[in-house]
N, C-alpha and C positions, 0 to 999 in steps of 0.2 A: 468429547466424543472420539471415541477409536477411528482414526486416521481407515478411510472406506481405499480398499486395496484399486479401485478401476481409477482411480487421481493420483496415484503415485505410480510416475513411469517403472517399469519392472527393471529398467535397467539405464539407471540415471546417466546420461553423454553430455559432452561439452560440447557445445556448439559454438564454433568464430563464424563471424561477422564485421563489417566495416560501417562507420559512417558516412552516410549518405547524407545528414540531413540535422539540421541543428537550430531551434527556432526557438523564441517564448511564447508559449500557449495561452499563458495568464500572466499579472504579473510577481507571480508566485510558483509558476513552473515552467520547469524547461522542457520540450522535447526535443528527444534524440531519436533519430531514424536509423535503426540499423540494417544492412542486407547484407546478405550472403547466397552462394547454393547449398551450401551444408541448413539453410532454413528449411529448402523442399520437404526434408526430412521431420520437422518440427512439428508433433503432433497438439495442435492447439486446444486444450479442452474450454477457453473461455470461463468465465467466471473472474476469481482472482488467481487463476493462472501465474505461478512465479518463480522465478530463478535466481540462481546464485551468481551473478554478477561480476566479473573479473577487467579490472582497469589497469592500464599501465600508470605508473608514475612520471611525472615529470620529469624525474632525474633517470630513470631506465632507459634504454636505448630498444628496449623489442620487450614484447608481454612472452611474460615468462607463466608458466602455466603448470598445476601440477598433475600427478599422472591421475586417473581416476577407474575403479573397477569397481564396478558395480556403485554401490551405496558407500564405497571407502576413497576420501579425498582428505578428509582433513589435517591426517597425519602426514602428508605427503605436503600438501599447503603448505605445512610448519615446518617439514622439514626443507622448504626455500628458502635461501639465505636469505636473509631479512632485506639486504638494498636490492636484492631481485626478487622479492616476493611480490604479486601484482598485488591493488588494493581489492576487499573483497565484500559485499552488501546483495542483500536481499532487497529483489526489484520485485514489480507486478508488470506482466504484459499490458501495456497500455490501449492495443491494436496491433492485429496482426491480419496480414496480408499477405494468403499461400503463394498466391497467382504471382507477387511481383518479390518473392521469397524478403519481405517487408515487415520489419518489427517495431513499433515505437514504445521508448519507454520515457516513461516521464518522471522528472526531477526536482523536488521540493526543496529552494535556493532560500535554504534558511544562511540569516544572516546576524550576526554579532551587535550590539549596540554600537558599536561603528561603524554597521553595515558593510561589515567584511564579510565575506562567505564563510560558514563555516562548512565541512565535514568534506571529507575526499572525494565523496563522488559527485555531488554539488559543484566543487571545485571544477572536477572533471568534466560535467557536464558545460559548466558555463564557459570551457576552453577548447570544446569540441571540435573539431572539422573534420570535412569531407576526409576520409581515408584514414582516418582511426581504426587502429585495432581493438575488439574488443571477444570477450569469450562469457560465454553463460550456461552453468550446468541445470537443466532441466531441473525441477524438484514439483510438479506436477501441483492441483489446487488443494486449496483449502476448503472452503464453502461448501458443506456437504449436507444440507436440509432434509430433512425424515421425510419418507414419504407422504407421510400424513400432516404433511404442515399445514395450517392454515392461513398462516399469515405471516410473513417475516420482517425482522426487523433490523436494519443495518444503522449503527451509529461509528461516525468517522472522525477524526482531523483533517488537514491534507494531504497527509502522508497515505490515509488510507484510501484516499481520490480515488487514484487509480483502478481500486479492486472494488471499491463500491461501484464506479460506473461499471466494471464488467459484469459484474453481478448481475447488474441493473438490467445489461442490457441482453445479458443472459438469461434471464426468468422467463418461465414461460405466460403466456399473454393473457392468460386468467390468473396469474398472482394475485393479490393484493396485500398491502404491508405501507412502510414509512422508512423511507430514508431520512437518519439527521445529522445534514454534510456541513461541517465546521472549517470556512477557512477563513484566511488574513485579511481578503478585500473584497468589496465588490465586484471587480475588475475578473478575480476567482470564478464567479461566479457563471456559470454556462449552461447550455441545456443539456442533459443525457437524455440517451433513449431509455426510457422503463415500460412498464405497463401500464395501463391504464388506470388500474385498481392499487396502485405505487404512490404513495404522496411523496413529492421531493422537497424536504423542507432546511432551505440553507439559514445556516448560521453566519456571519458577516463581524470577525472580530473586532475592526476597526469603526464598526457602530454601534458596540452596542454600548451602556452607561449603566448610570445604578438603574435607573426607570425598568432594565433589562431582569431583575433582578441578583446584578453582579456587578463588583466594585468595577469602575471601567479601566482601573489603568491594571487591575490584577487579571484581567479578562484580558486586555490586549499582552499582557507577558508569557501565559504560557496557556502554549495551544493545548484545546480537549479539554478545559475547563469549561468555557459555553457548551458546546455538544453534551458533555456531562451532565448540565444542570438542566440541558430540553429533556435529557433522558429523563433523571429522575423526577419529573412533573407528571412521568407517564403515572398512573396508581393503579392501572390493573393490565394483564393483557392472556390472551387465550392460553390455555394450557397444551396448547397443539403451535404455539407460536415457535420459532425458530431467530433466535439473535445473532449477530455475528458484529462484536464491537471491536475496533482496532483503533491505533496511533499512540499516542502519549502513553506510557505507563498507565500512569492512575484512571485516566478514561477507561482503559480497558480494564482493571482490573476492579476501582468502583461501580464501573456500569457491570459489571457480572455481577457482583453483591446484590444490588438495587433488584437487580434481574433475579437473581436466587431470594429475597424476602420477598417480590412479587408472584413467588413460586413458580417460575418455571425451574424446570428437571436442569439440572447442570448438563446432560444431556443433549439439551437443544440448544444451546450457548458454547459458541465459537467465541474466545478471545485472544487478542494479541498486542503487547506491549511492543510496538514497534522501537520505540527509543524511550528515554527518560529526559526529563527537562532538568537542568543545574540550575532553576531558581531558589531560591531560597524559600520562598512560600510556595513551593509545593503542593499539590491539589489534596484535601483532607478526603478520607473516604465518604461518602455521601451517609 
């Protein structure tokens, strides 16, 4: 679907911010609080809402940032020398709070079969404290449902948590649709605010077995494989439906397939491959 011009700020700014605030939410995610007064400024659209995220490294002495105009940063990014380039990843507002110029974003503390952390901002996250620098360029939402939707449909991992609850908690209160939220543990698991007419239906990797219909130790290796397999059970869904599937590679990009031979319009299907998983048995397209 062509990117709807009122969700992409007209004139992308970087905003800093400090840490306020550093918690485990689940035990599968971190939240980080950040504040500033340059937030006053922070036009929230809600939904999944998200920015480009900029970290210092451990071994930097101050976040070094590059210069940005308009819609052009990247080439400026690169050209940072690399031991002073900050680290750089696409977040979702997790909550956002004008009044106390308050943003939390949250953190998916994937971890190594030695239960080492992996990926930079993970890292970053789980070494937070109060008085971190931090910087984030606007890049306005995604989630843009036709007028005429009838019914929507969000499938996630936990990476796409965040932007499915804003979603969620973004629709308006005569929606109706199906969340199918995939994470690591029970522990994951919490209430959102949806609608009424919204089924929230969690996926729980570390329970499920063959009985689930999935091998259980290939189900607990790589996330978006359960979520994938509640999808394709769906067999039919309105042709005025609206999807919006994100996380794992193959989640998003089998759940669009499944969704395209159930005939919805490519049109009404938002996907995004957040990350890709290095296992080896890799998810097959549905």
């Amino acid at each position: 679907m062509a990117k709807n011009p009122r969700l992409v700020p007209a004139d992308p700014r970087l905003f800093r911010a400090q840490v306020v605030d550093s918690r485990m939410l689940t035990p599968s995610l971190r939240r980080v609080t950040v504040a500033g007064d340059e937030l006053a400024e922070f036009d929230h659209l809600g939904f999944d809402h998200w920015f480009r995220l900029f970290l210092q490294l451990p071994h930097q002495d101050e976040l070094y940032l590059p210069a940005v105009s308009g819609r052009k940063w990247w080439t400026a990014y690169l050209d940072i020398p690399e031991e002073r380039r900050p680290h750089c990843a696409n977040y979702t507002v997790a909550a956002f709070r004008p009044a106390e110029r308050e943003m939390d974003i949250d953190f998916v503390l994937h971890r190594s079969a030695a239960g080492e952390l992996e990926g930079g901002a993970a890292i970053w996250a789980d070494a937070a404290r109060p008085g971190d620098g931090i910087a984030f360029l606007d890049q306005g939402a995604l989630y843009d449902q036709p007028d005429d939707t009838s019914e929507v449909l969000v499938v996630a991992d936990e990476t796409g948590l965040p932007g499915a609850a804003g979603i969620l908690a973004s629709l308006a209160p005569h929606t109706t649709g199906l969340l199918i939220q995939e994470v690591p543990t029970r522990g994951d698991v919490r209430e959102l605010p949806a609608p009424a007419g919204v089924e929230v239906r969690w996926i729980v990797r570390d329970e499920l077995d063959s009985g689930a219909g999935l091998d259980g130790a290939a189900a607990h290796a790589i996330p978006g494989r359960a979520a994938l397999a509640e999808l394709t059970r769906l067999e039919s869904t309105a042709d005025t439906a609206y999807a919006y599937v994100v996380g794992e590679s193959d989640l998003a990009t089998s759940g669009r397939r499944h969704l395209r031979r159930l005939g919805l319009a490519k049109e009404r299907i938002f996907f995004s491959g957040y990350w890709r998983s290095e296992k080896k048995d890799a998810l097959q397209p549905a």
